[in-house]
N, C-alpha and C positions, 0 to 999 in steps of 0.2 A: 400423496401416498405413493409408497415406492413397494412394488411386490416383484422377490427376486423367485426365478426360475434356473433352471439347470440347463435348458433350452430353451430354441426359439420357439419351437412346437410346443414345449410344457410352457411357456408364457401366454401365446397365441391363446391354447385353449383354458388357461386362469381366467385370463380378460373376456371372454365369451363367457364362462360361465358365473363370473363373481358381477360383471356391470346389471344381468338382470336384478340381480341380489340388492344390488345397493342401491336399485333404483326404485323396487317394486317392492324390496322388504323395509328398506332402513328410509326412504323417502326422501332422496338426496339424488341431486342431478350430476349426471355424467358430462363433464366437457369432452365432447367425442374429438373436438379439432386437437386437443391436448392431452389425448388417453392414445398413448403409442407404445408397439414395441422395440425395445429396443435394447442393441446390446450395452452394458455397464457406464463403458467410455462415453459412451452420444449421449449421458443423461445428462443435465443438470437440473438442479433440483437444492431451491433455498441459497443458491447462489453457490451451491456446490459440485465440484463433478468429481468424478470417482476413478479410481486408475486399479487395474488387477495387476499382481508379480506375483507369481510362482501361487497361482492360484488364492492368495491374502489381496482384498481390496483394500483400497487408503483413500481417503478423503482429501482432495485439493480444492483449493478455490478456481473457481470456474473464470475460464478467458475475460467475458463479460463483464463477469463480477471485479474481476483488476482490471481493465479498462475503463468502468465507472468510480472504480478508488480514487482511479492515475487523473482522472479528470477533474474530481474534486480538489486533490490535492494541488494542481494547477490554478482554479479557482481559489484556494484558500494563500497560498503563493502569489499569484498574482501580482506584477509590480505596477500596478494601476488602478487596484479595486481602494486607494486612500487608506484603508486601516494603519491604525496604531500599532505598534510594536506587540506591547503586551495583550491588546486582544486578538490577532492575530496568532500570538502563541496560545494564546485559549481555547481556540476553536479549530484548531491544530490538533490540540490534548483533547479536547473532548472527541475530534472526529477518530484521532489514530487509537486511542481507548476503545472507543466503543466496535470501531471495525475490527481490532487485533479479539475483542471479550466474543464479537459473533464469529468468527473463524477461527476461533482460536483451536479447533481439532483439526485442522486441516492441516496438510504438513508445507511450510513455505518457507521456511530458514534462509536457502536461498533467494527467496523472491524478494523477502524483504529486507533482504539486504542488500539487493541493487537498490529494491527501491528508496531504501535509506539512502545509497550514494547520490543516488539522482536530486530525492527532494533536496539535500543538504545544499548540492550547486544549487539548485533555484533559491535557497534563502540567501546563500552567498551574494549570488547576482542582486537578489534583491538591496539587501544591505549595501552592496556597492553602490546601489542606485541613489540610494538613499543619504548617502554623504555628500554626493553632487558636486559638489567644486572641487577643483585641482588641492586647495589647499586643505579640506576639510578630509578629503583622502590621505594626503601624506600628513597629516597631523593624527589620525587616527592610526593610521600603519607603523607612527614612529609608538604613539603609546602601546601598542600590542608588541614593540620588541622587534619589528621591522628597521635595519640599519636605513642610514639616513640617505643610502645611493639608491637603495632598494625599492623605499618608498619612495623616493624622484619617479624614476622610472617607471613604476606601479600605478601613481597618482598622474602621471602624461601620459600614459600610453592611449592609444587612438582605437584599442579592441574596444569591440560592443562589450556591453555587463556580459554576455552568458561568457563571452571568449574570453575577456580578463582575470576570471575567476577558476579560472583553468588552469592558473599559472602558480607556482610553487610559493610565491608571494602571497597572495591571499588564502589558500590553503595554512599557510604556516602563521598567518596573521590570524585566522578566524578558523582554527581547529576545530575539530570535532566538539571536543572538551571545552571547548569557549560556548561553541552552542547550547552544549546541553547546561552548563552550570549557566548560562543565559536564560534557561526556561526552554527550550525545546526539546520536545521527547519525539523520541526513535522510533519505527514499527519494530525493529529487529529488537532492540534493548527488552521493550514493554511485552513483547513475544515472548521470550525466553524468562521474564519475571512472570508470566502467567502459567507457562508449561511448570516452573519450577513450582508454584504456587499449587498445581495438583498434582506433582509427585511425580511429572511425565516428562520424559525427555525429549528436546525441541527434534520435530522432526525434518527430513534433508527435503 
């Protein structure tokens, strides 16, 4: 439970006088180590923290709270955990759904739209890894419309997966648009189909 004040002083004395209340009338314990004051910005709370402009507060996802997305989505990426292609996109879609439906007030248009660039390199990488031999890369390169120097070069090169994938060749081999009609969905896509979906415009 969150109870706002106007001050520190008008908060201080809320929480003195409403903890006997909820302890002695409603029969409910106080976590005293995790009953604090504090100003707006230092709260989080449900995996949210709160920012003030021009005196209007706005709902962001809390540090934390992307920190432990960024890590799953690393685990779910993973070029070593053996999954499947297509259940790997499953649990992708159910994890990026279910995280974009519980933050979904929060304002992060930006955020996830880096973070869309970032996972995208890591499936990229991934799928590079996944073709493995010199030839199975330039035979894939050539079928996506990659000229036939291109994919030479692309399928010898001596970069690690994350560094190869870096390069205008596999971007242009393995677009956006390749992915998502592959079965991959977006934070930022699914974001902005949920804001639309209640009549809210995606916040910056």
């Amino acid at each position: 439970m969150l109870i706002f004040c106007k001050s520190k002083r008008a908060a201080e004395r809320t929480l003195n006088n409403i903890t006997p209340y909820i302890e002695d009338k409603l029969f409910l314990k106080v976590n005293r180590g995790k009953t604090v004051v504090s100003y707006v910005r230092g709260v989080k709370f449900l995996g949210y923290s709160f920012r003030v402009s021009k005196g209007v507060a706005y709902l962001y996802v809390h540090p934390k709270s992307i920190a432990k997305m960024k890590a799953k989505i690393r685990e779910l990426t993973s070029r070593s955990n053996g999954w499947g292609n297509d259940y790997r996109k499953l649990k992708l879609r159910q994890f990026i759904t279910g995280w974009v439906q519980y933050f979904k007030l929060a304002g992060m248009k930006k955020l996830l739209q880096h973070t869309d660039k970032w996972m995208r390199h890591r499936i990229r990488a991934l799928i590079w890894k996944q073709w493995k031999k010199v030839k199975t890369k330039y035979r894939n390169l050539r079928k996506l419309g990659i000229s036939d120097i291109g994919a030479y070069k692309a399928a010898n090169t001596s970069k690690g997966y994350w560094r190869a994938v870096e390069g205008v060749i596999l971007k242009t081999a393995l677009t956006n648009d390749r992915l998502r009609q592959s079965g991959y969905v977006f934070f930022s896509e699914y974001y902005q189909k949920v804001r639309v979906q209640n009549l809210e415009p995606p916040l910056a």
